[in-house]
MARBA-3410 file (N, C-alpha, C, O; in Angstrom, 1 decimal):
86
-62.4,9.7,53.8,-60.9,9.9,54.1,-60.2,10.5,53.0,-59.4,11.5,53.0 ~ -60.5,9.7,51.8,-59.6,10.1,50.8,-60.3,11.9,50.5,-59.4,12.7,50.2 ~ -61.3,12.3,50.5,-61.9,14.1,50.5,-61.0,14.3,51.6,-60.1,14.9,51.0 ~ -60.7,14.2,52.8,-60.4,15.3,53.8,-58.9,15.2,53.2,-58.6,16.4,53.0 ~ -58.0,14.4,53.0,-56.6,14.1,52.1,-57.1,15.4,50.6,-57.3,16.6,50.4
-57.0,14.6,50.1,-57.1,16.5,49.0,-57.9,17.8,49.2,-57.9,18.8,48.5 ~ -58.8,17.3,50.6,-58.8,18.8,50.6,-57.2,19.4,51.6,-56.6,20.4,51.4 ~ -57.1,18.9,52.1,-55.5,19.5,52.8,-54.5,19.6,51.8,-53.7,20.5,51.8 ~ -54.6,18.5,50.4,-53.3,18.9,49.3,-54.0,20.3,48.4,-53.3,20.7,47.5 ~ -55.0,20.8,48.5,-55.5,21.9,47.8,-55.4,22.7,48.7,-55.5,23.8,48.1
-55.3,22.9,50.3,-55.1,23.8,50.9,-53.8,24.2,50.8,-53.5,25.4,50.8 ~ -52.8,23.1,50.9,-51.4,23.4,50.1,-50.7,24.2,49.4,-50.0,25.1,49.6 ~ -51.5,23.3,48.2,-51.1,24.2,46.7,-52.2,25.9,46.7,-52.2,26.8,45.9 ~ -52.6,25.7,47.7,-52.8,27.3,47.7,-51.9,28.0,48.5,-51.5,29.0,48.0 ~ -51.3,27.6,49.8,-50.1,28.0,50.2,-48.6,28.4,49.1,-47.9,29.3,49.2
-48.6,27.3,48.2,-47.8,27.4,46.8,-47.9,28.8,46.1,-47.0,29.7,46.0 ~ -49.2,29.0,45.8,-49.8,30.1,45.2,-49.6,31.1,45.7,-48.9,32.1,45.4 ~ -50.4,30.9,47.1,-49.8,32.2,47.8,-48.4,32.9,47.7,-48.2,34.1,47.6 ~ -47.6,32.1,47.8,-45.8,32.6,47.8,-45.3,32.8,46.1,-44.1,33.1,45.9 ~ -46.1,32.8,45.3,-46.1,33.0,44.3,-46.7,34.8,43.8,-46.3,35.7,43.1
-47.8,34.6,44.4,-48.6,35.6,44.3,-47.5,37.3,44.8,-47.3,38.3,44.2 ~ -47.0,36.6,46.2,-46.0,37.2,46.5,-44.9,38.0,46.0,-44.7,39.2,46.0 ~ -44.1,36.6,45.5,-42.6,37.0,45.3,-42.7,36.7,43.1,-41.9,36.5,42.2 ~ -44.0,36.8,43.1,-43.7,36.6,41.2,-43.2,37.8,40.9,-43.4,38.9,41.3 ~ -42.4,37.3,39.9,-41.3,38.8,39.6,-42.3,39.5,38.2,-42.1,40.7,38.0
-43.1,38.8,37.6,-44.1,40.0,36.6,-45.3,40.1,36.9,-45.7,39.0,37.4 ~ -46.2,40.8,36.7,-47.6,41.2,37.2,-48.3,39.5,36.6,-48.8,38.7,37.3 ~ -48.1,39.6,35.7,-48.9,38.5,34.9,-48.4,36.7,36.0,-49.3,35.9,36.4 ~ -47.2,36.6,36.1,-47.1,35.7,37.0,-48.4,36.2,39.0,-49.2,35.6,39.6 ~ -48.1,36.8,39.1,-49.5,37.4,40.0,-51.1,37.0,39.4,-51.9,36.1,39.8
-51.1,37.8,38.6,-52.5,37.4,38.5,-52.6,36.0,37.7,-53.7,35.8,37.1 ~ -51.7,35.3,37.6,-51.5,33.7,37.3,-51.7,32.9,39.0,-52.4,31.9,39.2 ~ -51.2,33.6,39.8,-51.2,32.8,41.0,-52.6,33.0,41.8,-52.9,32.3,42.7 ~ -53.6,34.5,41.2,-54.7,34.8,42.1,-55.7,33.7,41.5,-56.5,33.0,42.1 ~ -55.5,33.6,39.9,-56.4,33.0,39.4,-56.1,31.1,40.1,-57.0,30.3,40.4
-55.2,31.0,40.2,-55.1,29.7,40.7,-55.4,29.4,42.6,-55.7,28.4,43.3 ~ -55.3,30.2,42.7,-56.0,30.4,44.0,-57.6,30.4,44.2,-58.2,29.8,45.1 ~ -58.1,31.0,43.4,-59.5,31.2,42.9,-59.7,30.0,42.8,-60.2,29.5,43.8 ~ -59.6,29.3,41.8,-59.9,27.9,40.9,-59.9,27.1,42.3,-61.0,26.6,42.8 ~ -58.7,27.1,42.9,-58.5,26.3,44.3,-59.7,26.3,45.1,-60.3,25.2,45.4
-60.0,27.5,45.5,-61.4,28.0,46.3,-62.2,27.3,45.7,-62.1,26.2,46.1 ~ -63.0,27.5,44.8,-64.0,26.6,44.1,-63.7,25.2,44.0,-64.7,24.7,44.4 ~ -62.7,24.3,43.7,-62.4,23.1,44.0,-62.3,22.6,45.6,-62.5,21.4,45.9 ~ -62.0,23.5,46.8,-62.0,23.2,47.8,-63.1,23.7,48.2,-63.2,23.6,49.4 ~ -64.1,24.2,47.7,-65.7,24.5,48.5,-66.9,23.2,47.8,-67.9,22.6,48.3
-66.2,23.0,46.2,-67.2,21.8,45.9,-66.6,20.7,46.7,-67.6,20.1,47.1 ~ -65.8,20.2,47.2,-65.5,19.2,47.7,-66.1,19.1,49.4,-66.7,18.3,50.0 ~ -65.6,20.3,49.7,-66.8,20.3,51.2,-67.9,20.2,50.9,-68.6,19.7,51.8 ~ -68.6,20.6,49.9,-70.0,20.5,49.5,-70.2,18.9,49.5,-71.2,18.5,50.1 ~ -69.5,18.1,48.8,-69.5,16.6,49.0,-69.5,16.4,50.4,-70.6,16.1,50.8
-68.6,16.5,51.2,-68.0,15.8,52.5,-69.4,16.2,53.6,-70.0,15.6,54.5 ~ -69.5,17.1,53.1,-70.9,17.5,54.3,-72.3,17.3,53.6,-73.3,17.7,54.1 ~ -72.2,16.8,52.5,-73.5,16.2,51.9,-74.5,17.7,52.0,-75.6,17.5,52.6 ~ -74.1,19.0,51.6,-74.7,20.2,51.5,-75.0,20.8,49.8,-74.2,21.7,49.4 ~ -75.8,20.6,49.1,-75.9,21.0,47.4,-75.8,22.4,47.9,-75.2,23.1,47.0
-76.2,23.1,48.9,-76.0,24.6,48.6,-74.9,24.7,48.3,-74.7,24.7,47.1 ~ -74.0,24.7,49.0,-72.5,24.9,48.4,-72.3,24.5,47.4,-71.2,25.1,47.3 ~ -72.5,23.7,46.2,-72.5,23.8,44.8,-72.9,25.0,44.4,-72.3,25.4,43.4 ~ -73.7,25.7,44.8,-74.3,27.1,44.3,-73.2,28.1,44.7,-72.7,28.9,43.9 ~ -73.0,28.0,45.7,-71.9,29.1,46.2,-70.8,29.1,45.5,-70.2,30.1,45.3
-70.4,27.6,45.1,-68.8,27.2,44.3,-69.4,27.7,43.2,-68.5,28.3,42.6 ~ -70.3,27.7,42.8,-70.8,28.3,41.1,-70.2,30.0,41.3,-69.3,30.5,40.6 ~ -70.9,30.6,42.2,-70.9,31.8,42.2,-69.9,32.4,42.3,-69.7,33.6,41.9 ~ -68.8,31.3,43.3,-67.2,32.1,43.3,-66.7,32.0,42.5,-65.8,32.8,42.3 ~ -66.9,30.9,41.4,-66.3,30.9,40.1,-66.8,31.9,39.0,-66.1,32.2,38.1
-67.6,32.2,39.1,-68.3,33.6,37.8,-67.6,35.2,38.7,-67.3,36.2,38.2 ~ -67.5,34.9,39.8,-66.9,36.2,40.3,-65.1,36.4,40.3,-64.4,37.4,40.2 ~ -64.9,35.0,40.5,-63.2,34.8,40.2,-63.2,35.2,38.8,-62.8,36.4,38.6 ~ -63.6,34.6,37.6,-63.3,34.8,36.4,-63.8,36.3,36.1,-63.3,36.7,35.1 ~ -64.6,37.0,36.7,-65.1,38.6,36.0,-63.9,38.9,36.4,-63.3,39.5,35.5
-63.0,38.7,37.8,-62.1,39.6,38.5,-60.9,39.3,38.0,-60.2,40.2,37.7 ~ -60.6,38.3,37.8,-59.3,38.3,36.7,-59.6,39.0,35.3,-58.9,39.9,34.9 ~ -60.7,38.6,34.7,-60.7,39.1,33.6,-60.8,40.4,33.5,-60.2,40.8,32.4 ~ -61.4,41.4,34.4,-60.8,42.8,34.4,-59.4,43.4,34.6,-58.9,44.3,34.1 ~ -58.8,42.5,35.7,-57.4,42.8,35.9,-56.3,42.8,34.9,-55.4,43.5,34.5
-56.8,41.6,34.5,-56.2,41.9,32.9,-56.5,43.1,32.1,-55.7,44.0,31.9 ~ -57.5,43.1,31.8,-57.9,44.3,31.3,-57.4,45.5,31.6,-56.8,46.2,30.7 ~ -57.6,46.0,33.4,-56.7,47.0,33.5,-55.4,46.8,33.5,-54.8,47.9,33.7 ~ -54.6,45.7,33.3,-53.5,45.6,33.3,-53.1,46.4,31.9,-52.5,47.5,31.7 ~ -53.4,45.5,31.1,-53.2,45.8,29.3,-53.5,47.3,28.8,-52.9,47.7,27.8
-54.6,48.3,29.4,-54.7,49.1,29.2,-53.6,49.8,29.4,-53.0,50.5,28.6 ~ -53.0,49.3,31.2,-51.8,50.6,31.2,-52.3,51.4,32.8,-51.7,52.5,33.1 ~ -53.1,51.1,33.3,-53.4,51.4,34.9,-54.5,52.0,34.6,-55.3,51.7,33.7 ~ -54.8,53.2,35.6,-55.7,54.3,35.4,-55.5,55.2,34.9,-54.4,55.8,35.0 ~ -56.5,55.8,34.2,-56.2,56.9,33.3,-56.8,58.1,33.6,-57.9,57.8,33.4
-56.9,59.4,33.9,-57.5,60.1,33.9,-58.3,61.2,32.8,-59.1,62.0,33.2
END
């Protein structure tokens, strides 16, 4: 009971995020809200991974987390550079 309860308050606070992602007034507030969305995903896929007694899904939650963090961390990157360059 108490899993199916935070996974709906993590479905939430990704709704939060979302509207964040939205209406953030600097880029950096955005890619503050994707990364938190991200994090979210992985905390809401290991916890189904509990609830349905599945370890694959630990694997999967591994994997969205190395692919969230490359993807922020380039966006930054292209951020700070200054966009595309030709």
């Amino acid at each position: 009971m108490i899993l199916i309860v935070t996974m709906f308050l993590l479905v939430g606070a990704m709704l939060f995020s979302l509207i964040r992602l939205i209406i953030g007034p600097t880029i950096w507030d955005r890619l503050l809200a994707l990364n938190l969305i991200s994090a979210k995903t992985i905390l809401l896929i290991a916890l189904y991974a509990v609830y349905t007694e599945r370890p694959v899904l630990l694997d999967i939650s591994l994997s969205a987390g190395i692919i969230g963090f490359l993807t922020i961390t380039l966006f930054a990157r292209f951020i700070i550079a200054g966009g595309r360059s030709n």
